[in-house]
TORMIMAR-357816 format. One line per 8 residues: number of its first residue (from 0); their letters; for each residue x, y, z of C-alpha. Coordinates in steps of 0.001 Angstrom, whole numbers, plus 500000, padded with zeros to 6 digits. Layout:
BEGIN
NUM> A> X/Y/Z | ...;
# end
This chain:
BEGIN
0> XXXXXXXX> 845293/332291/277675 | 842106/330147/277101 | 839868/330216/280740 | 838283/326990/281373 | 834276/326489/281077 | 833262/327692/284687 | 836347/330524/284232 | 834695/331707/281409;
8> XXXXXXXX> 831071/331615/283188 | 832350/333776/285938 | 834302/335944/283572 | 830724/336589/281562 | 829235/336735/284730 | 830967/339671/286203 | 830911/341520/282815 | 827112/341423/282998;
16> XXXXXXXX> 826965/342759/286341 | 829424/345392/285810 | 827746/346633/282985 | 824821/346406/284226 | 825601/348630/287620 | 826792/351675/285411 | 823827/351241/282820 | 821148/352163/285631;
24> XXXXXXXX> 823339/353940/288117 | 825881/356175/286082 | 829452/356164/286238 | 831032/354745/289347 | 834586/353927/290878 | 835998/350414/291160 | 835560/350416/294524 | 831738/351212/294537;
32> XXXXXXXX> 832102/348459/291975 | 833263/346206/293943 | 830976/347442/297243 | 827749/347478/295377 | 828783/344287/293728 | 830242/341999/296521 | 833175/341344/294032 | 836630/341428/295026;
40> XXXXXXXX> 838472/344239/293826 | 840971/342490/292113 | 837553/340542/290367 | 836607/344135/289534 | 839840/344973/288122 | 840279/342185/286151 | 836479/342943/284525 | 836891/346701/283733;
48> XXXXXXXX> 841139/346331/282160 | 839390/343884/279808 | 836390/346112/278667 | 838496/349102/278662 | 840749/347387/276195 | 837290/346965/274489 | 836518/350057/274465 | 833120/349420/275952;
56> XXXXXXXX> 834085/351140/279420 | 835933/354592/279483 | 837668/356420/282202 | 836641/359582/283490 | 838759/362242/285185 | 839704/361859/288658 | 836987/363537/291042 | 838278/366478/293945;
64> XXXXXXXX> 838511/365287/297158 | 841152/364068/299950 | 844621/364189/299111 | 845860/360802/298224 | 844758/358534/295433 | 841729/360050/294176 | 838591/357541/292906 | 838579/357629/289108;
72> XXXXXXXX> 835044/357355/287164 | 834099/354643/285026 | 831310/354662/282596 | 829777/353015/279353 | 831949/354067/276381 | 828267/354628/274553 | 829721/356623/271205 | 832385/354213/270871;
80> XXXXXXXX> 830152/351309/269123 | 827929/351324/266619 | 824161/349063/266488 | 821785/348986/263688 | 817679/348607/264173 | 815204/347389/260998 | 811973/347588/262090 | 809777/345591/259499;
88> XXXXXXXX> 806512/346997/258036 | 803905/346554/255326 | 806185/347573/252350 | 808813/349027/253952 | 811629/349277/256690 | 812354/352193/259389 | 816334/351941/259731 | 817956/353395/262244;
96> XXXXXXXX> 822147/353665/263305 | 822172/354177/267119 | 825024/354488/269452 | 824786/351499/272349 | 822448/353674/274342 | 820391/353499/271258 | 820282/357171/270690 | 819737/358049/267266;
104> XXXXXXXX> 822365/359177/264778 | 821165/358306/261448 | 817454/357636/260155 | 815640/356558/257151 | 812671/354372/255690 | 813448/352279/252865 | 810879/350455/250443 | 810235/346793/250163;
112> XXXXXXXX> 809512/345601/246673 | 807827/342531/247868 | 807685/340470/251322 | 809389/337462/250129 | 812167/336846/252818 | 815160/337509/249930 | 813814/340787/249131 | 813738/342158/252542;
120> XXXXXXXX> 816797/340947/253522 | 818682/342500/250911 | 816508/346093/250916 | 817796/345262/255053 | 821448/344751/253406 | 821417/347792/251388 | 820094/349838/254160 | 822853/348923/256353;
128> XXXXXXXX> 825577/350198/253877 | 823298/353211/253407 | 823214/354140/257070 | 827443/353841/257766 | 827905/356003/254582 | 825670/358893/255817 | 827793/361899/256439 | 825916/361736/259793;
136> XXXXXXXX> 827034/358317/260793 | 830205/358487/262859 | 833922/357587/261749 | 836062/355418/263051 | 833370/353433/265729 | 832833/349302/265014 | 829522/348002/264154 | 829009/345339/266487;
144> XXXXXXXX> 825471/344293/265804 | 822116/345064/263771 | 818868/344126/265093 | 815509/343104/263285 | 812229/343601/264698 | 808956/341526/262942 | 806072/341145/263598 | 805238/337625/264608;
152> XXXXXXXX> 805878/334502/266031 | 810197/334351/266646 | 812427/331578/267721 | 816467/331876/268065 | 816406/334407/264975 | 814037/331875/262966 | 810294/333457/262054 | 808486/330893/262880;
160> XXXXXXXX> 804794/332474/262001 | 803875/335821/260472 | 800272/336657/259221 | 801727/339950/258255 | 804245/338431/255755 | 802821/335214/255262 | 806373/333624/256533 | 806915/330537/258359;
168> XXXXXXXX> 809989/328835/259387 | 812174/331847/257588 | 815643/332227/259275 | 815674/335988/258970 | 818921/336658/261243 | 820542/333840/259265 | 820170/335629/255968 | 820845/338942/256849;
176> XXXXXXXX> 824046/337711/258827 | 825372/336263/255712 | 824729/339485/253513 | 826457/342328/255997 | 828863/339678/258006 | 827451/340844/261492 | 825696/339529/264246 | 822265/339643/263850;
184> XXXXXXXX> 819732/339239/266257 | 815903/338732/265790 | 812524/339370/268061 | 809000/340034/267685 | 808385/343856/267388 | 806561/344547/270407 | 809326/342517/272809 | 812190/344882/271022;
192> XXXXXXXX> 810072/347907/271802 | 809464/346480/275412 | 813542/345484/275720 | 814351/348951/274874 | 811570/350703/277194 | 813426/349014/279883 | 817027/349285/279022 | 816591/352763/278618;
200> XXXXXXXX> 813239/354155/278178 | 809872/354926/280241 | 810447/351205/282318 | 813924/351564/282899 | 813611/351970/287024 | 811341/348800/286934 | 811945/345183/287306 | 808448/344486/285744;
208> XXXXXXXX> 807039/346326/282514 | 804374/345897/280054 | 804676/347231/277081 | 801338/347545/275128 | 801483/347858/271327 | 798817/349227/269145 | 799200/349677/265958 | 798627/347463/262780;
216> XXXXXXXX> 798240/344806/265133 | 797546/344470/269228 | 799797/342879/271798 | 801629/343028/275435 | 804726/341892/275766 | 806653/342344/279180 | 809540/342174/280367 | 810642/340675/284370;
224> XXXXXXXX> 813896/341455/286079 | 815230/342555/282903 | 814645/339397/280383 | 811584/339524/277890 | 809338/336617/278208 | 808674/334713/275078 | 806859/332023/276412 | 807461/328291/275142;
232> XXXXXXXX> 807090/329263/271743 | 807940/332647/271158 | 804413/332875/271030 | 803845/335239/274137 | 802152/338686/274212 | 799955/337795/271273 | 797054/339804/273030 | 795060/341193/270156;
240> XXXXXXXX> 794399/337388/269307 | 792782/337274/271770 | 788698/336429/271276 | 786492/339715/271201 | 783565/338732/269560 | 783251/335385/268057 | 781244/336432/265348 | 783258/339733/264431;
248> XXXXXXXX> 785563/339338/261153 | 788025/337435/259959 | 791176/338047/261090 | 794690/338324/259376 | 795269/334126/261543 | 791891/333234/260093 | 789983/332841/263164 | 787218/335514/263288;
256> XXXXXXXX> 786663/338219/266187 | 790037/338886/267294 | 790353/342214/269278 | 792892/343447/266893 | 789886/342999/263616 | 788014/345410/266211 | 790163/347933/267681 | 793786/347872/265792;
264> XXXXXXXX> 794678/351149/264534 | 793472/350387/260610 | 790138/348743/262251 | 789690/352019/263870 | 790510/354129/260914 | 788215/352163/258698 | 785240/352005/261179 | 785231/355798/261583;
272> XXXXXXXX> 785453/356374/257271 | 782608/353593/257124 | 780237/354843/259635 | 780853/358617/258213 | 780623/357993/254493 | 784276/359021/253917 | 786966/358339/251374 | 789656/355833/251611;
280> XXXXXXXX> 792113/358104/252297 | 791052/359520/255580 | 793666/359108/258039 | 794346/358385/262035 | 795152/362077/261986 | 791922/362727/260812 | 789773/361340/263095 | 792129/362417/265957;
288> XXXXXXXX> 791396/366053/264439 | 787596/364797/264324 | 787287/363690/267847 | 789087/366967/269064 | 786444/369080/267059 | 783637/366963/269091 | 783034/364123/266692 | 780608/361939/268436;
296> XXXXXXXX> 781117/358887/266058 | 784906/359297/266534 | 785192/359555/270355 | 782342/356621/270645 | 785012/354295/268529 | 788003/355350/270423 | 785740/355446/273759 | 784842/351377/272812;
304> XXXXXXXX> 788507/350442/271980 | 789046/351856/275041 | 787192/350068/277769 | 787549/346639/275377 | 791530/346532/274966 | 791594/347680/279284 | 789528/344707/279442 | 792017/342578/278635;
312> XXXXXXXX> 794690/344593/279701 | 793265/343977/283274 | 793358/340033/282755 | 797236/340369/282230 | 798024/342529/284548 | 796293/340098/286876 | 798687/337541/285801 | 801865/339135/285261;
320> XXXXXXXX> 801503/342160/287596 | 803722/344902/286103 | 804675/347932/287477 | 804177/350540/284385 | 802680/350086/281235 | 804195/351607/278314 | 801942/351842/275079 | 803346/352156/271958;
328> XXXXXXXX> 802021/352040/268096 | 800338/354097/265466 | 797382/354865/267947 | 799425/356714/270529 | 798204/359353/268625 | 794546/359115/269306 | 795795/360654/272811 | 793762/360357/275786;
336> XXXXXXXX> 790347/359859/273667 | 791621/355941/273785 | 793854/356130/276773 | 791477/357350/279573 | 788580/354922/279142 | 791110/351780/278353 | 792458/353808/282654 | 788721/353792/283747;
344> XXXXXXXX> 788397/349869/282600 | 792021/348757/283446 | 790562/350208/287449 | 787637/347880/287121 | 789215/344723/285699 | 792362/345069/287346 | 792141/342938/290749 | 794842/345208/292315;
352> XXXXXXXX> 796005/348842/291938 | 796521/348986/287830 | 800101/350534/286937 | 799970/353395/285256 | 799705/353317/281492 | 802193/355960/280271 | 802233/356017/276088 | 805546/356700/274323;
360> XXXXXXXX> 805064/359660/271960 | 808834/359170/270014 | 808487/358306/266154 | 811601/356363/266616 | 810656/354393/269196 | 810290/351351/267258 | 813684/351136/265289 | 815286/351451/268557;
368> XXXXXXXX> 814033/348378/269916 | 814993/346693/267056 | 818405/348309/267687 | 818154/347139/271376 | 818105/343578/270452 | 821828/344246/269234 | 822710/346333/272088 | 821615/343765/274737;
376> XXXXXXXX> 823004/341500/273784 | 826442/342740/272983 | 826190/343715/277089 | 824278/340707/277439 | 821926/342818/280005 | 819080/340229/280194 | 819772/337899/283444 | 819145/334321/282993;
384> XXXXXXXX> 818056/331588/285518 | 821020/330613/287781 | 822960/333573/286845 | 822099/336137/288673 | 824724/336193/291747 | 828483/337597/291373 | 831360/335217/290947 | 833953/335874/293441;
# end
């Protein structure tokens, strides 16, 4: 039977709040369901027979108790779909096959011959086929979405801008939908990373979060009562182009003195090698190792990068207010020789109590929130404005 438009609405409605319930509070009856929800039970009902049929929801056994009808436990059927992340890089993509809690099952970098958009969609092609015919990769489960993270400027799947690949206007979701025959789903890298910190990461208790990327480049993006903000453009979170020093380099959007062309993770890197006479191929690891055996030009840089990014980290928390900040990117590594003074300067520039800044140590962290992008919006988890209330 075909529902009518405000049927449907309600239907889609209901699904998202269901789901949403048993994502942050566990498996539950349909009568807490319909308690916690102000549905009617035969509204709840209706909601968990059809994703049960999906196999999205799953029964539990019957809990102990009274005699009489005892409650039966529903919960996310996690293992029983399948989500892929490509997280895009410099010459290469980190894959990743999660289940819909975006748990890991299979892994794997792949190289990029070049970054025209029709190479890395079809390395992203391959890679898919490469992940489902792992031995690891589970039998039997549907694919229901694949998720690409880049970094830059995205609109409705379309790159609009990226200094990294030199792409603008590229329909990336477009072109990778028409190679593997999925949904695909696009975002900037650091709002995946932020999506997935609050599905089900470090922000998933909060209704606010920052999540504060450094690696190759710098940038916040956050995330309010559950929906990433993108801003009019897509264009939000773009912190580390922000204006450091007017006269500082050039950076990769041709405007000079960007914070990222002072304290990215590269910038770092190559300050340290410059200032101690070392060869190219000294490493983040290195200095970390330097700074630890009480290198003073290492733990200056990293002290500097510091109290300059919690500079601007205070102006945005000013703004947006969130209640944790997760940081994320190649320079999680550097440890508290970065984090501590960017904590001393958030506390001065920060008008208000600054949220704790809690870094993400997981290597995967990033492919997940590309596979997050998938995941969310097969639940459809991000609320929308005028949607937030159950339909009776």
């Amino acid at each position: 039977m075909k529902l009518k438009g405000d049927q449907q609405t309600s239907r889609a409605m209901n699904r998202r709040l269901i789901l949403n319930m048993i994502r942050a509070d566990g498996p539950m009856s349909r009568a807490d369901m319909a308690t916690r929800s102000g549905l009617s039970p035969a509204a709840v009902t209706f909601v968990v027979s059809e994703l049960l049929d999906e196999n999205i929801l799953v029964e539990g056994e019957a809990s102990l108790g009274a005699p009489g009808r005892r409650p039966i436990p529903i919960s996310i059927n996690y293992a029983g779909r399948l989500v892929v992340g490509l997280k895009l890089k410099a010459g290469a993509i980190d894959c990743v096959l999660t289940d819909l809690a975006t748990t890991p099952l299979v892994s794997r970098q792949v190289a990029v011959p070049d970054p025209s958009p029709q190479s890395t969609v079809e390395a992203c092609a391959a890679a898919v086929k490469e992940l489902l015919a792992d031995r690891k990769a589970p039998s039997g489960a549907q694919l229901s979405g694949i998720g690409i993270a880049v970094p830059g400027v995205i609109d409705n799947g379309v790159c609009r801008l990226s200094h990294r690949f030199n792409w603008i206007d590229v329909p990336i979701a477009a072109m990778l939908a028409e190679l593997v025959h999925v949904p695909v789903w696009a975002d900037d890298d650091t709002n995946a990373f932020a999506l997935a910190q609050q599905l089900f990461g470090l922000g998933r208790h909060h209704r606010t979060v920052g999540a504060l990327a450094i690696g190759a480049g710098i940038s916040c993006a956050v995330v309010i009562d559950g929906a990433v903000h993108h801003g009019a453009s897509g264009a939000a979170g773009k912190m580390g182009h922000s204006i450091y020093n007017p006269n500082g380099p050039q950076c990769e959007c041709g405007r000079r003195g960007c914070l990222q062309t002072f304290f990215s993770e590269p910038a770092l890197v190559r300050r340290w090698r410059e200032a101690k006479g070392l060869p190219g191929e000294a490493s983040g690891h290195d200095m970390f190792n330097a700074a630890q055996a009480g290198d003073e030009t290492a733990v200056e840089i990293l002290r500097e990068a510091g109290e300059g990014i919690g500079r601007f980290l205070g102006g945005f928390c000013n703004i947006i207010d969130p209640e944790v900040i997760v940081g994320g990117g190649e320079a999680v590594s550097f440890g508290d020789y970065l984090f501590e003074p960017m904590r001393d300067a958030l506390k001065r520039y920060a008008m208000w109590n600054p949220p704790p800044i809690t870094p993400d140590w997981a290597d995967d962290s990033w492919a997940r929130g590309a596979a997050a992008l998938a995941t969310q919006r097969l639940f459809d988890f991000e609320s929308r404005p005028g949607e937030t209330r159950a339909v009776m």
